[in-house]
N, C-alpha and C positions, 0 to 999 in steps of 0.2 A: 783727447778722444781719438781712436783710430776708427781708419775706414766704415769695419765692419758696423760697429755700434752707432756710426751716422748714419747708416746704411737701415740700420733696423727704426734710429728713432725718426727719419725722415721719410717713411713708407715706399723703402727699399726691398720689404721682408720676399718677394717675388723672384727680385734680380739674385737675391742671396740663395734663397729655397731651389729654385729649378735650372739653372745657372752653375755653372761649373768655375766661372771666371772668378770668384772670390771665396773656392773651397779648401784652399791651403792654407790663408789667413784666418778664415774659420773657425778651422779644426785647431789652429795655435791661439787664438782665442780663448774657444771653448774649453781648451784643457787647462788652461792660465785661469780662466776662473774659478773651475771647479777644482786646481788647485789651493788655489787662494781660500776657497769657501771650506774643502773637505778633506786636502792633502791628498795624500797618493791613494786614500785607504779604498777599497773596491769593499761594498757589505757583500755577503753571502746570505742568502733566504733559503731553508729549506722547507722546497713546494712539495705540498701533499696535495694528488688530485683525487679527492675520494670518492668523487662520485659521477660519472659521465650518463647517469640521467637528467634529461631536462626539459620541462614543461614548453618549450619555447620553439618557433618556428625558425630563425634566422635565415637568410637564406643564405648565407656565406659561411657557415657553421656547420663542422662532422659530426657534432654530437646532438644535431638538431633534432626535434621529435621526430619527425616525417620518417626518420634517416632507417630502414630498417634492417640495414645491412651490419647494422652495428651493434656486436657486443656488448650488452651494458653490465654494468658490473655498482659497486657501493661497496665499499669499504666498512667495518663495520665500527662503533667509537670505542674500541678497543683497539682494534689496529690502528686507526687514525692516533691513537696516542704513543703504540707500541712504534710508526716510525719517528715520533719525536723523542724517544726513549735513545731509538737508535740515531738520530740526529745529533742528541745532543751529547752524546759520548764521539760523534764527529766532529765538535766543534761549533755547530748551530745555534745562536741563541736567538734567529729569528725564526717562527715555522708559517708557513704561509699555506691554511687552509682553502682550498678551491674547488669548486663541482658546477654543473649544470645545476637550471632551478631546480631541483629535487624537491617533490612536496614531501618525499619520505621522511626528509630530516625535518624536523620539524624543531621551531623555535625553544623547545627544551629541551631535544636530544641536541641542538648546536649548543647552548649555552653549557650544557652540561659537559661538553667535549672541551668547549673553552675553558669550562672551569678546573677540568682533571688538569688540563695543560699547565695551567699557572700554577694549583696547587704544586705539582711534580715539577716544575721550574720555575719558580719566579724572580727569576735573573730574564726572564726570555720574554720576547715578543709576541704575540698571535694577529698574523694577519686573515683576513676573513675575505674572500673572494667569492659569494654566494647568491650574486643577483640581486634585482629591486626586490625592498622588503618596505613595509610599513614605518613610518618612525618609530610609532612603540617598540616593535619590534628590531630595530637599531637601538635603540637606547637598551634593553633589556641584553642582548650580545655585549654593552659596553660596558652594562654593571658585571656581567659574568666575568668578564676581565677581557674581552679582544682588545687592540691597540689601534689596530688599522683597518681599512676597510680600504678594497678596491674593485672600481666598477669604472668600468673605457663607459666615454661617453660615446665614441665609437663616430660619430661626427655630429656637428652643431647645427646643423643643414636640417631642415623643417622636411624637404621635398629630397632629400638625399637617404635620411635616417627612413625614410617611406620605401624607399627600394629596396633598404637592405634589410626591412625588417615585416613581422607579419603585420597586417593593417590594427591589429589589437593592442601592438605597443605602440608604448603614447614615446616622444622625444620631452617633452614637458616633466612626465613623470621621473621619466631616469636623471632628468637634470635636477629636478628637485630632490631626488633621494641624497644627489651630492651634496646639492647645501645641507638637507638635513645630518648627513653624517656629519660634516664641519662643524653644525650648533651641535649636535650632541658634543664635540670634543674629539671624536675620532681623527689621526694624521691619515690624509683624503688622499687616494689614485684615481686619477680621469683617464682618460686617453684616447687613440683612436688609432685606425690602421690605416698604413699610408699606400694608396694605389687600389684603395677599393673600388670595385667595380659604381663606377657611373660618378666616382669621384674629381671635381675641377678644383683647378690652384685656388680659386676663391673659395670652394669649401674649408679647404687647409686653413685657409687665412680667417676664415668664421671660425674653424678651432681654436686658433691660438687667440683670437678673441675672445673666447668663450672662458676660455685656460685663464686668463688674465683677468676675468672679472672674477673665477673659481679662486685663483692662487692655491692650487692644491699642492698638497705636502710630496705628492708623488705625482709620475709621468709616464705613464708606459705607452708607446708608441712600437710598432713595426711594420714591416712589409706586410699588405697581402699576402695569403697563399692560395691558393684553390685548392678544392678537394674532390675527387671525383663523383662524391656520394651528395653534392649540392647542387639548387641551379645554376651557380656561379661556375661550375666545373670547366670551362672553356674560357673562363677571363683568364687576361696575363695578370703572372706575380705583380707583385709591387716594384718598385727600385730600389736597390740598395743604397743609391748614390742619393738618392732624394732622402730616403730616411735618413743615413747618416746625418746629412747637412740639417735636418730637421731636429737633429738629436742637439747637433750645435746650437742651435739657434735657440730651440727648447733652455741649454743652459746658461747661455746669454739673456735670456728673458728671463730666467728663473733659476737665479744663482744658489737657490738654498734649497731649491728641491731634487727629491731621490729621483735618479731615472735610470732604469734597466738598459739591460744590453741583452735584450730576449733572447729565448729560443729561436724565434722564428725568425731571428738575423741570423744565429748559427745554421741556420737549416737553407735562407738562401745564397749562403756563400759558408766556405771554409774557416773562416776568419773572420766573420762576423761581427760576436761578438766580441772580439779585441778591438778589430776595429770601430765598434761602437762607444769602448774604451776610449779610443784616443780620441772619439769626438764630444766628449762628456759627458760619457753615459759611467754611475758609478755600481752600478748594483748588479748582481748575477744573482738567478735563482735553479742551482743543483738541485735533479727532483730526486726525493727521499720516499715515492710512490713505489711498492715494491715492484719486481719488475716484472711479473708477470701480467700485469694490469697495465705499464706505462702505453704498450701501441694500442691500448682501449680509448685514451682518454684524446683521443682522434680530432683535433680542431681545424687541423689542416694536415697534408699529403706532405709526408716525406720528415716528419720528426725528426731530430737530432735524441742522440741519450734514451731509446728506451730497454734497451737491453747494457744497459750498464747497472751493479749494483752501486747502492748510494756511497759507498766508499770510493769507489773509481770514480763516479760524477767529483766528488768531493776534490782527490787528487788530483783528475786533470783539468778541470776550473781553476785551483790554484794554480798550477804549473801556466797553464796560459796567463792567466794575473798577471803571475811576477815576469813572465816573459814580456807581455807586452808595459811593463816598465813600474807594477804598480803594487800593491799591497793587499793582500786576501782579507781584509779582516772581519772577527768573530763575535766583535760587539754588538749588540743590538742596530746600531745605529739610526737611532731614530734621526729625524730631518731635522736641521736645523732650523726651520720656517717654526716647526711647532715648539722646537725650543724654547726659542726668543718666545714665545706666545707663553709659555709654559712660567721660563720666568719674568715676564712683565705681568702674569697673573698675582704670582707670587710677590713683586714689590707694591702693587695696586694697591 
């Protein structure tokens, strides 16, 4: 056993997390496992944001209802398939659907979008990023054919997730949507952003509790951002240096799940997400949103990529991959966690 990992199984996780003093053994850690577990391969998702309507108050969120400042826009399930047309002539065989709660789309114009996708590729993926929905209504998305679903839990905090959200969202609700997607069979993303306003270390640490009873297939974690168009508009960013180490420690606790190297790490620093790379984060998500619409889909202040077409996104994502030491690749890549799940179903 080294340091770190006594560190973590000895309720260490503080001195590691906010603490600088054991961030170099870390990061050679974390890459040594997510070596071990996934090699060098970095997946590529291409994100479609179709829709930056949404029913929802957030208050740390640019596409919030309140928000009036903001362009909304909807994609129509035409286009929404035309860029996985163009996607997948780039290489794409994951596409990752994503909007605000939109009631417009409604559970059979999604299903129906899922389902043109997999007829038109069924080599590929469909991820579904679309807010709390009912069970039925997950289970019906999963007969259509999606694969994945992902929804941050955003924090595990009862008196935290209350600050940051309108008093009508439940924390209850959104936690139970996750286990529901997991019984349905869906490969599951939680998450939460690190340095949110009115956020303490002990929150963090009820995350990665929370994480650990979930064992979700996926992890997306990033910095805060503010936005000017929030009441959050005057907090500070997040830290880079805490998410990174959070990204390690993410895949030391959870050697078999996917975890991003977001946008909103490119956007608080240059390098970002490389450097989320080397703390083992495997997955990058190139948006495939055309780009007239990408500075709509407004979450936070100061985007990276929205005047790039998806060919350039696609280019220079690789070209950074292999630079930072690692492998672009084009296969689905589903997680491993669900794998093993997949075939100990199959030997049962």
């Amino acid at each position: 056993m080294n340091k770190i990992t006594d560190l973590l199984d000895n309720g260490g996780l503080k001195d590691v997390i906010f603490s600088a003093q054991y961030e170099k053994e870390l990061f050679i850690e974390a890459d040594k496992t997510r070596r071990a577990v996934y090699g060098t391969d970095v997946y590529l998702r291409g994100l479609i944001e179709f829709s930056n309507y949404c029913k929802n108050d957030c208050l740390y969120c640019g596409i919030r209802n309140s928000n009036k400042n903001l362009k909304r826009y909807r994609l129509s399930p035409e286009e929404i398939v035309s860029c996985c047309e163009n996607g997948y002539k780039l290489g794409f065989r994951t596409f990752v659907l994503q909007s605000g709660e939109d009631s417009f789309f409604t559970d059979k114009i999604i299903c129906g979008i899922v389902a043109s996708i997999k007829e038109k590729f069924s080599d590929c993926a469909v991820t579904l990023s679309v807010g709390e929905k009912t069970k039925e209504t997950y289970r019906s998305f999963f007969s259509a054919g999606a694969d994945r679903y992902l929804l941050r839990h955003e924090t595990a905090n009862e008196e935290h997730y209350r600050k940051l959200h309108p008093q009508y969202m439940k924390l209850s609700e959104r936690k139970q949507c996750l286990f529901d997607l997991k019984e349905i069979g869906f490969q599951v993303g939680a998450g939460f952003m690190v340095g949110s306003p009115y956020q303490t270390q002990e929150n963090i640490i009820e995350d990665l509790i929370f994480l650990r009873k979930l064992n979700p297939d996926m992890i997306g974690i990033g910095p805060f951002i503010n936005h000017a168009d929030t009441p959050f508009a005057s907090f500070p960013n997040g830290s880079l240096e805490v998410t990174l180490r959070l990204i390690a420690v993410l895949r030391l606790l959870f050697p078999f799940a996917l975890i991003p190297a977001t946008t909103a790490l490119g956007t608080i620093a240059h390098n970002g997400r490389e450097l989320g790379l080397k703390a083992g984060a495997n997955v990058v998500m190139p948006n495939l949103s055309p780009t007239e619409i990408r500075k709509l889909y407004s979450l936070y202040d100061n985007k990276i990529c929205t005047g790039d077409e998806a060919a350039e996104c696609r280019r220079c994502i690789e070209h950074r991959i292999i630079k930072a030491g690692y492998n672009a690749a084009v296969s689905r890549g589903d997680s491993k966690l669900w794998t093993k799940s997949q075939n100990k179903n199959t030997t049962d």
